[in-house]
C-alpha positions in Angstrom: -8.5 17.2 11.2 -6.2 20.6 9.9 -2.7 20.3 12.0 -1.6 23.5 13.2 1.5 25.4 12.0 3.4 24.8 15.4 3.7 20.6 14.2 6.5 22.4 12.5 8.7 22.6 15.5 10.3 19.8 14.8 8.3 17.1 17.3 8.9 13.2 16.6 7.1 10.0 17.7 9.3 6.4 18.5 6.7 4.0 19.3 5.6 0.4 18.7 3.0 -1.7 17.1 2.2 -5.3 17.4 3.0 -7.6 14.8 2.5 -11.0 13.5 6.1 -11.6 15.1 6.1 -9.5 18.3 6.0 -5.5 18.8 8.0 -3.9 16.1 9.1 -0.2 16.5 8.0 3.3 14.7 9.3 6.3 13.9 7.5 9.2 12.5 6.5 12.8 12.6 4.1 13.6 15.2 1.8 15.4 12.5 1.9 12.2 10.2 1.5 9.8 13.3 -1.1 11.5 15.7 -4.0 9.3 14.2 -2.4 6.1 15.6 -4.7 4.6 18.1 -2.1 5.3 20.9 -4.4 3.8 23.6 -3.7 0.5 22.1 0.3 0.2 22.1 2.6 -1.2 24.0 5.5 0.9 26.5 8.1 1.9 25.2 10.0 1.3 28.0 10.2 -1.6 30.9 9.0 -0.6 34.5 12.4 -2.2 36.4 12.5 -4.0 39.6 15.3 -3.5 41.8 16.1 -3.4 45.7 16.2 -0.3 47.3 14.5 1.8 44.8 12.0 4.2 45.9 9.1 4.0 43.4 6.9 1.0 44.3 5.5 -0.5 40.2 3.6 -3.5 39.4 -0.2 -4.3 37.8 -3.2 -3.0 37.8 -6.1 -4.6 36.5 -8.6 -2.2 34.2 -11.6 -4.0 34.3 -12.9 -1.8 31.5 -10.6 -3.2 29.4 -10.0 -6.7 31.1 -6.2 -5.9 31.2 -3.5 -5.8 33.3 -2.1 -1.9 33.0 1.8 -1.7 34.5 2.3 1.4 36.8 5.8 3.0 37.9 4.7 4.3 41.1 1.6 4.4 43.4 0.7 7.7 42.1 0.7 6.6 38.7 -1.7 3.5 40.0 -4.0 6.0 41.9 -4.6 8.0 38.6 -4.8 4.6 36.2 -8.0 3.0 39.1 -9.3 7.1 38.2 -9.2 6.7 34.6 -11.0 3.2 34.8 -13.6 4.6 36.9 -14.6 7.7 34.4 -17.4 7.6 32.4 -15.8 10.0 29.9 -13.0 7.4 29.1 -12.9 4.3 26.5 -9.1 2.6 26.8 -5.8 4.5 27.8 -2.0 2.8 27.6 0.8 3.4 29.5 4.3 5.1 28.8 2.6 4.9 24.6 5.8 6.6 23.0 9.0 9.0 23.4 8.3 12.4 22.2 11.0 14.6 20.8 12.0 17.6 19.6 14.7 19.6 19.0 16.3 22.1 21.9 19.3 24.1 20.8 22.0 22.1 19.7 20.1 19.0 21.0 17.3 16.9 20.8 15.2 16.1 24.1 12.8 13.7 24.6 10.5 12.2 26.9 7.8 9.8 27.1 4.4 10.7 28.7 3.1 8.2 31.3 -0.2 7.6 30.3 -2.5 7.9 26.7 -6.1 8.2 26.7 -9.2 7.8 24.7 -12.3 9.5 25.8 -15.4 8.0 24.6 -16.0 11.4 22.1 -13.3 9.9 20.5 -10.8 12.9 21.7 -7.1 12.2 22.7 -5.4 12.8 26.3 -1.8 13.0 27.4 -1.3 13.0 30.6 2.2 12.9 32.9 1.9 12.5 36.5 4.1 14.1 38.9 3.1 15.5 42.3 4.0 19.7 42.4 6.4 19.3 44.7 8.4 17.0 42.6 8.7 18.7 39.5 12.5 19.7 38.5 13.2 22.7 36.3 13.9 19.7 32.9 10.7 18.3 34.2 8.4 21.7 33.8 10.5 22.2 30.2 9.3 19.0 29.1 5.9 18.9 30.6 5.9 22.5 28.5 6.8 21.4 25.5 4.6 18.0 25.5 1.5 20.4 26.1 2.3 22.0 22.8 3.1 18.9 20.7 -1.0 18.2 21.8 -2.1 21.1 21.4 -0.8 21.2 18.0 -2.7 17.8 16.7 -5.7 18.3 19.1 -4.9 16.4 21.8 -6.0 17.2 25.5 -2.7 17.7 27.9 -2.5 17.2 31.7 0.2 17.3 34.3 -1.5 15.3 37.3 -0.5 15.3 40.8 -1.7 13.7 44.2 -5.3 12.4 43.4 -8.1 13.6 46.3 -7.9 11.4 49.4 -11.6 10.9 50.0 -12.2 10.4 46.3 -9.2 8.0 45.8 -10.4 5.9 49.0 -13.6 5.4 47.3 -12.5 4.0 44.3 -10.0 1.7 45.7 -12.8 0.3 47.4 -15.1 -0.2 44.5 -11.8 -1.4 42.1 -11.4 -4.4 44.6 -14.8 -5.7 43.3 -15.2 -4.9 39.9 -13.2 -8.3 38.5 -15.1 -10.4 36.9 -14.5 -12.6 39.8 -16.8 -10.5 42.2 -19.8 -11.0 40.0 -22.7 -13.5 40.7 -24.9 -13.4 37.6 -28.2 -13.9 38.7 -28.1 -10.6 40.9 -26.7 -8.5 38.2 -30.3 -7.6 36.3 -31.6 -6.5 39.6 -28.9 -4.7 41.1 -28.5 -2.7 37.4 -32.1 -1.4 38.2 -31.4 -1.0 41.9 -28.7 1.0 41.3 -30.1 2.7 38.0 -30.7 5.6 40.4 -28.9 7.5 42.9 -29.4 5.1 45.9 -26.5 4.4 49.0 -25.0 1.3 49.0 -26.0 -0.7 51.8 -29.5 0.1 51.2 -29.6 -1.0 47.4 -27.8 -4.3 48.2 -30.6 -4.7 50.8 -33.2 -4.0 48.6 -31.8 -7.1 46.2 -30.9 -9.6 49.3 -28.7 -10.2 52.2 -26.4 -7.7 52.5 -23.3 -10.4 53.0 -24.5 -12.3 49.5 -24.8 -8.9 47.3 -22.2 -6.3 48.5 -19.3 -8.0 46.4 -21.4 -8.5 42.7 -22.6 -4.7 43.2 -19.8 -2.4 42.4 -18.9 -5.6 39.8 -22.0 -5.0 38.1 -24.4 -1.7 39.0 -22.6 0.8 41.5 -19.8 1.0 38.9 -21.9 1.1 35.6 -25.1 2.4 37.2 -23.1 6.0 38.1 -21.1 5.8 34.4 -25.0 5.8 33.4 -25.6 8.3 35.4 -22.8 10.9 34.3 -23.5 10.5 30.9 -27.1 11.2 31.6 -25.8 14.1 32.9 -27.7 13.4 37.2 
């Protein structure tokens, strides 16, 4: 891939890698560094815990990767249960590295909450912020992290509150889709159930008692059935 002349305004990478004896940091130009499979590195920074603070972090399992994924707020959650959901997406990381780049007499930096990698192989940035919390140094940094992407050929989004109706759904299905919710005899069937556009309640039905097959269907067919589906292109 040809790096475009603007890699030349001065944008740096700190990041780190896991090594035989624990994660070990990185430096480097963004233009010498963008091949780094971002999706699989660790923060770069802790998600604190304190009383009285107003962001709400903790876990979230992706069970497309069978991980635990640490969020800094519910909004950031909200988007991480999206990303797990898509069809169009293979792993993504968390807070991946701090991005800088010169400013005046200065050097900024800040580090993007979330890296992606879609299943075309393509990389997304994406910070999350709802639009009516974004500060002036916010917008100038969101800015300027578009144009580092842009400048390697990543994808760049500034994400804010997440659909209600859509987000309820998704919850609902991300409850079942541990490995814990599946019952492996009903998984074959369901797959072809579900291998069409069919409501809920009547494709459990269709495989057994409602009661029995509602938990191992988003754990196994609702979940993968409509990934097969959007890549189809139904």
């Amino acid at each position: 891939m040809a790096v475009t002349a603007a890699a030349m305004d001065g944008f740096a990478l700190r990041f780190l890698e896991i090594g035989v004896g624990g994660a070990v940091e990185r430096r480097g130009e963004l233009a010498a560094c963008w091949s780094i499979p971002f999706e699989e590195v660790p923060p770069v920074r802790r998600f604190p815990s304190f009383k009285g603070q107003k962001n709400f972090p903790g876990l979230y399992f992706a069970s497309g990767m069978g991980c635990h994924i640490g969020f800094e707020s519910w909004l950031e959650r909200d988007h991480l249960m999206m990303l797990d959901y898509s069809s169009k997406v293979r792993s993504f990381a968390v807070q991946p590295f701090w991005l800088s780049w010169p400013s005046g007499s200065k050097v900024v930096r800040h580090a993007p909450d979330i890296f992606v990698r879609m299943t075309d192989g393509r990389g997304l940035v994406i910070d999350v912020r709802a639009d009516d919390r974004i500060a002036p140094e916010d917008a100038a940094a969101f800015a300027a992290t578009a144009r580092a992407c842009e400048s390697v050929g990543w994808d760049y989004r500034r994400v804010g509150v997440v659909d209600p109706v859509m987000l309820a759904n998704v919850k609902w299905l991300s409850g079942y889709r541990h490995r814990r919710c599946m019952f492996e005899p009903l998984r074959d069937r369901l797959v072809e159930r579900f291998s069409r556009p069919t409501p809920l309640l009547a494709g459990a039905e269709a495989v057994g008692d409602r009661i029995a097959v509602l938990p191992s269907a988003p754990a196994s067919s609702v979940a993968g059935a409509m990934r097969t589906a959007q890549r189809s292109g139904r």
